[in-house]
C-alpha positions as CSV (number, residue, x, y, z in Angstrom):
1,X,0.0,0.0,0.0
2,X,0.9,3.6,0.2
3,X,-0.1,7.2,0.4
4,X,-0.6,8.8,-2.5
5,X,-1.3,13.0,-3.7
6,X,-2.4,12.9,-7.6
7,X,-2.8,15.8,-9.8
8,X,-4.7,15.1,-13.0
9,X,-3.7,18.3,-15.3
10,X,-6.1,19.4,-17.6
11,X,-5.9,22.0,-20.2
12,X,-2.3,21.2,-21.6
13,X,-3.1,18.5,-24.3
14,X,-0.3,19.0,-27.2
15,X,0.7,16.2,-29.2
16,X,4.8,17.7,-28.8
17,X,4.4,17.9,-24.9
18,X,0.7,16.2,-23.3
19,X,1.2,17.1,-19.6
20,X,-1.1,14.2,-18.0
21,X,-0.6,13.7,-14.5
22,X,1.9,14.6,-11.0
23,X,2.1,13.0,-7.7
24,X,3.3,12.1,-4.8
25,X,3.7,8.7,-3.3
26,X,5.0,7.8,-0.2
27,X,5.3,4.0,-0.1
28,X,4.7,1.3,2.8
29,X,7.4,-1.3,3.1
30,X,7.6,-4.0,-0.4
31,X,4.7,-2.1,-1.6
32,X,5.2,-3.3,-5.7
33,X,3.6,-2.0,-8.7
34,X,3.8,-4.7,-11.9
35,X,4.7,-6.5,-13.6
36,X,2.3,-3.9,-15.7
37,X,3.0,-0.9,-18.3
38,X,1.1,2.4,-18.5
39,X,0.7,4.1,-22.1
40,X,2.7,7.2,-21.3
41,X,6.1,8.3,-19.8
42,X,6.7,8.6,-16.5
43,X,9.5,9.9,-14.4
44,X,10.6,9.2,-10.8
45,X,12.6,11.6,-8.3
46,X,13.4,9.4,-5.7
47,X,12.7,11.8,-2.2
48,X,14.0,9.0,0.1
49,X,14.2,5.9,1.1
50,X,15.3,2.8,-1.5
51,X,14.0,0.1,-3.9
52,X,14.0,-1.7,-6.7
53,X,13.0,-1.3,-10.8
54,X,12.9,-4.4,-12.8
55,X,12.9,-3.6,-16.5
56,X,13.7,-6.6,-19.4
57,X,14.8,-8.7,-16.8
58,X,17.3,-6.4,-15.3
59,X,16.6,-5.1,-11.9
60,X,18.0,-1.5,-10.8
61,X,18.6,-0.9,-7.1
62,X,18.0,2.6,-6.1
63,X,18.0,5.2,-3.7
64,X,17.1,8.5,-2.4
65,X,18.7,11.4,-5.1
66,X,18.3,9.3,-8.6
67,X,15.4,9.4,-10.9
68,X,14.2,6.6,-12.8
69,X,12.1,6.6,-16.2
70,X,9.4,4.0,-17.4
71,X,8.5,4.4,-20.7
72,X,5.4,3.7,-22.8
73,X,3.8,0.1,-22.5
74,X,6.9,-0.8,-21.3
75,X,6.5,-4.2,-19.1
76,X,7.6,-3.2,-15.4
77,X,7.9,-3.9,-11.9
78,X,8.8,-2.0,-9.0
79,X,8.9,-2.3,-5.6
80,X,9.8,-0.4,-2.2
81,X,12.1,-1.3,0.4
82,X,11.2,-3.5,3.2
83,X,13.3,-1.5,5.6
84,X,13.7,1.4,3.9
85,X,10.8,2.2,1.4
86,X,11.0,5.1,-1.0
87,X,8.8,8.5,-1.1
88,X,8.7,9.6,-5.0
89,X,7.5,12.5,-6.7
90,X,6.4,11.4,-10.5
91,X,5.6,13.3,-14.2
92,X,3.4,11.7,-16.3
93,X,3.1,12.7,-20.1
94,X,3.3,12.1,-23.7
95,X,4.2,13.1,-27.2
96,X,7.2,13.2,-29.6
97,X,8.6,16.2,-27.9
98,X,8.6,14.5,-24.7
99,X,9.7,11.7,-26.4
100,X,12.9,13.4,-27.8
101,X,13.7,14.8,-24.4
102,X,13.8,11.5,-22.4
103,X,16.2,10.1,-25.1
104,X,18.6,13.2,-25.2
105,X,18.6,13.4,-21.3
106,X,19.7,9.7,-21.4
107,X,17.1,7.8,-19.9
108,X,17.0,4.8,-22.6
109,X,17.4,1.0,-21.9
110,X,20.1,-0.1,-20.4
111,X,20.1,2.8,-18.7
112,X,16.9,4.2,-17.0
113,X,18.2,5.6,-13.9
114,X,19.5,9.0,-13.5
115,X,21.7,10.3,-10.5
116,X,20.9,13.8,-9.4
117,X,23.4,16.1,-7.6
118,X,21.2,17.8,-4.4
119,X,21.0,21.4,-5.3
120,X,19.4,20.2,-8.7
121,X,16.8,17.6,-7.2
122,X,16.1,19.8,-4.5
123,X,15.0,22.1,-7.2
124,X,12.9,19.7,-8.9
125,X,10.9,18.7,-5.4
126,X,10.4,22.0,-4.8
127,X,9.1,22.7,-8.4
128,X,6.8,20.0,-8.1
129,X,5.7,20.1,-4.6
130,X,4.1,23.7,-5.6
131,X,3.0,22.3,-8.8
132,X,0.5,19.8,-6.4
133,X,-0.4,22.3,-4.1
134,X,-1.0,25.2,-6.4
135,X,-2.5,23.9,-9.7
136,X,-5.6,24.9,-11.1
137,X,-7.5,24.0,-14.5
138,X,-6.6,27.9,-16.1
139,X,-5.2,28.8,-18.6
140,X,-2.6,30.8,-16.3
141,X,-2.1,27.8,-13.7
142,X,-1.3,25.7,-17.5
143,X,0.7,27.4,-18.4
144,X,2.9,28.1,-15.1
145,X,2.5,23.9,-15.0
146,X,4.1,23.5,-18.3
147,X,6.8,26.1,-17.5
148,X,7.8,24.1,-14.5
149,X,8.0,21.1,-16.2
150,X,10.5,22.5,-19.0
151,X,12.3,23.7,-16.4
152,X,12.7,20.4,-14.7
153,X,13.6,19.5,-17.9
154,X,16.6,21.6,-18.4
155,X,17.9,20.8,-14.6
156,X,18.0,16.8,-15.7
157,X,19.6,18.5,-18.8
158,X,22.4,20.4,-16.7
159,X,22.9,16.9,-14.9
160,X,23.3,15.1,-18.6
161,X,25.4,18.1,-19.6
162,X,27.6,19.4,-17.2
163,X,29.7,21.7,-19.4
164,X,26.5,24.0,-19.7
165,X,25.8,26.8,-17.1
166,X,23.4,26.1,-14.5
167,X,20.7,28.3,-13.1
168,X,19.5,28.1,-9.5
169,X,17.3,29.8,-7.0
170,X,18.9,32.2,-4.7
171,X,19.7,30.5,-1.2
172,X,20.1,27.5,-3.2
173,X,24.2,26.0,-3.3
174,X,25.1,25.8,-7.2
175,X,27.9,23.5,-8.1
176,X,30.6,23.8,-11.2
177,X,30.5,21.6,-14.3
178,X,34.3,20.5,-13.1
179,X,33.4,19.3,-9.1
180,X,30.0,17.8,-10.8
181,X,32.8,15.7,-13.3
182,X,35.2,14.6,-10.7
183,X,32.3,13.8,-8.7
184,X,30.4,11.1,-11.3
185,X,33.9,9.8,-12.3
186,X,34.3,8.7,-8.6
187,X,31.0,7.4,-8.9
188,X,31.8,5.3,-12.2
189,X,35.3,4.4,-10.8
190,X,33.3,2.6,-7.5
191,X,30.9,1.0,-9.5
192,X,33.2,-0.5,-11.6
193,X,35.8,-1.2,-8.6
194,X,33.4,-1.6,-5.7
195,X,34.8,-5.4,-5.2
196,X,38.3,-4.2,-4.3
197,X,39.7,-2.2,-1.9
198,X,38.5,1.5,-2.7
199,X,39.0,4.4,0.0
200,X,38.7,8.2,-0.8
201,X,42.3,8.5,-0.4
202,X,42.4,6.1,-3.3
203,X,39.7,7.5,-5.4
204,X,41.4,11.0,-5.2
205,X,45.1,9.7,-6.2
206,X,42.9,8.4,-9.4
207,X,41.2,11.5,-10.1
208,X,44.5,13.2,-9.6
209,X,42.4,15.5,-6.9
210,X,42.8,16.7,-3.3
211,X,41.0,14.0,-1.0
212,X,39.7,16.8,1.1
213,X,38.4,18.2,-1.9
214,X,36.8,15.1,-3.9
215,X,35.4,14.6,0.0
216,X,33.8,17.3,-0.1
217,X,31.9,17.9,-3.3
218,X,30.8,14.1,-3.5
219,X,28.9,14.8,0.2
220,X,27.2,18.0,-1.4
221,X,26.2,16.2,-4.6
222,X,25.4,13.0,-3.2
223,X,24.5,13.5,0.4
224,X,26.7,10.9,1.4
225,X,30.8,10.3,2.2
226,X,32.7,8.4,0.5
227,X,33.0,5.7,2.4
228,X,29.0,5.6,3.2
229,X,28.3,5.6,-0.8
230,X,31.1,2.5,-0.9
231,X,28.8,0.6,1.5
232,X,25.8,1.5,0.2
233,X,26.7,0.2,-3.1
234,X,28.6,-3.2,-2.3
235,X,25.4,-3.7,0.3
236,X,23.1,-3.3,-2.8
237,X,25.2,-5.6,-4.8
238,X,25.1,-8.2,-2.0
239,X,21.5,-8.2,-1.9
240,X,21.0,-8.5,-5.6
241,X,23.8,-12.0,-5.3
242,X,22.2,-13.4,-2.5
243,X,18.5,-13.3,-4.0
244,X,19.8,-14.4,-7.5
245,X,22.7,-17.0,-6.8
246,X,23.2,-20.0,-3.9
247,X,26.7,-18.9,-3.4
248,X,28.1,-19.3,0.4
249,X,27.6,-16.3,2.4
250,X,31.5,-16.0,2.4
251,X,31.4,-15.9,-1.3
252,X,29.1,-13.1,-1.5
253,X,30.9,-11.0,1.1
254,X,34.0,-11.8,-1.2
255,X,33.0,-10.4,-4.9
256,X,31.1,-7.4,-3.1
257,X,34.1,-6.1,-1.5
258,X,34.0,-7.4,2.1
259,X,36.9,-9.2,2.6
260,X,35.7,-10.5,5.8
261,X,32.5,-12.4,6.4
262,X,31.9,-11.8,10.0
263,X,32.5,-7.8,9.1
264,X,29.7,-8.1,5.7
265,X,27.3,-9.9,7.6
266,X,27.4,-7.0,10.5
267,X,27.3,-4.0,8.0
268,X,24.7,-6.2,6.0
269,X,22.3,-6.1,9.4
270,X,23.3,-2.7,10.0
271,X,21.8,-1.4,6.5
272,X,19.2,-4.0,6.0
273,X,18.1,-5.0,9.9
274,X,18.1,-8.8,8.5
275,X,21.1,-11.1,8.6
276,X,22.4,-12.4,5.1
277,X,21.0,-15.8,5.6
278,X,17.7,-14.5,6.9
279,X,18.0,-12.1,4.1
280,X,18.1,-14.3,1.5
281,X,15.4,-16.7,3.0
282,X,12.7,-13.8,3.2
283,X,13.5,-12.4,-0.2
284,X,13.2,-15.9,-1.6
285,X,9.9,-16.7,0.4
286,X,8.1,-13.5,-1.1
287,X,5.0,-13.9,-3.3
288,X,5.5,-12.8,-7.2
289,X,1.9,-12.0,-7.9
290,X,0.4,-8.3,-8.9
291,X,0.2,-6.1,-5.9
292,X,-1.7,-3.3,-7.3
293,X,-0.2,-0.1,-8.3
């Protein structure tokens, strides 16, 4: 189950941009939608919390600060955390301009999920929170509702392309194109290297950056340190391996980075509240059927 604010938006039919819907939904734990499709786009900012996105038999683990896209009758499933679940603020729309956004802001298969840097997403939550609590079916409130929305656009657009200048409201922390590209190559060189041993000492010597400094812009952009994102990510790999493969719990600390079982199987109960055996049992046990949406 969860709580749910919906916004029907009338008034704005185009066949370039068809504004349809926006909401709010703040999930209960393993609340699922799918497998089902929907025939129109619609994007995800991930508030808080985590879960997961299965698309073409590839599941997506994610967290608070990305955004995820699911296109037209695509065939989907997604599903909030049991310890964690997600809050998510969503766009629904249509038509070829839309269309030709999505694909130039990168969301296409394999890769659906977009990371946000805070300033921007807490731009985009802001943006739409007043678009929920302010619209009206005028022709004013339509068009404020599309100008909101093409401006959400070009913040996603500013994350895609970091060499362009970025605008931002007063009060709000900016951030340069060059912290922003140190700050997704650390990213890149975790996810490729999250199985051996990484630090942000390390990270830095590879970016050919201060650590204080590559420290310090990956908190602001991704609200976590270093070492927390490192953990994060090798826990969310470890989940994905236990639920998918009968490997020993030894072997799954091993190829996620932990090179000790006794330490992964306490960080694993730290993030998850389950042990990795108990884990893997309750994930296992869980029912497959349609849960609603």
């Amino acid at each position: 189950m969860q709580q749910e604010t919906l916004i029907r938006m009338t008034g704005l039919h185009d066949q370039d941009l068809d504004l349809l819907f926006t909401g709010r939904a703040l999930c209960y734990p393993d609340h699922r939608y799918g497998p089902g499709a929907r025939p129109h786009f619609l994007l995800h900012f991930i508030e808080k919390g985590r879960g997961q996105l299965t698309i073409r038999g590839r599941t997506f683990y994610l967290h608070a600060g990305q955004a995820f896209l699911v296109r037209p009758d695509e065939l989907v499933t997604y599903q909030a955390d049991h310890h964690d679940p997600w809050t998510y603020d969503w766009l629904a729309f249509t038509g070829a301009f839309g269309a030709k956004i999505v694909q130039e802001l990168g969301f296409r298969f394999p890769f659906p999920v977009m990371t946000i840097p805070a300033p921007a997403m807490h731009q985009i939550l802001k943006r739409l929170q007043t678009l929920r609590t302010t619209y009206r079916p005028t022709t004013v409130q339509n068009l404020r509702g599309l100008s909101t929305v093409l401006t959400i656009f070009a913040l996603l657009a500013q994350v895609h392309h970091p060499g362009q200048p970025a605008e931002y409201d007063p009060g709000v922390t900016g951030f340069s194109s060059t912290a922003w590209a140190h700050v997704t190559k650390a990213v890149a060189l975790i996810e490729r290297n999250y199985a051996e041993r990484l630090s942000a000492a390390a990270l830095a010597r590879q970016l050919n950056v201060n650590r204080s400094y590559l420290s310090t812009i990956f908190k602001q952009f991704t609200g976590l340190t270093i070492t927390d994102y490192i953990t994060t990510f090798r826990i969310s790999r470890s989940e994905e391996i236990l639920f998918t493969t009968d490997w020993s719990i030894a072997e799954v600390a091993r190829v996620s980075g932990f090179h000790t079982t006794a330490y992964f199987s306490r960080v694993f109960k730290a993030q998850t509240g389950l042990a990795p055996s108990v884990y893997r049992q309750s994930r296992l046990s869980q029912p497959t059927s349609h849960i609603g949406t």
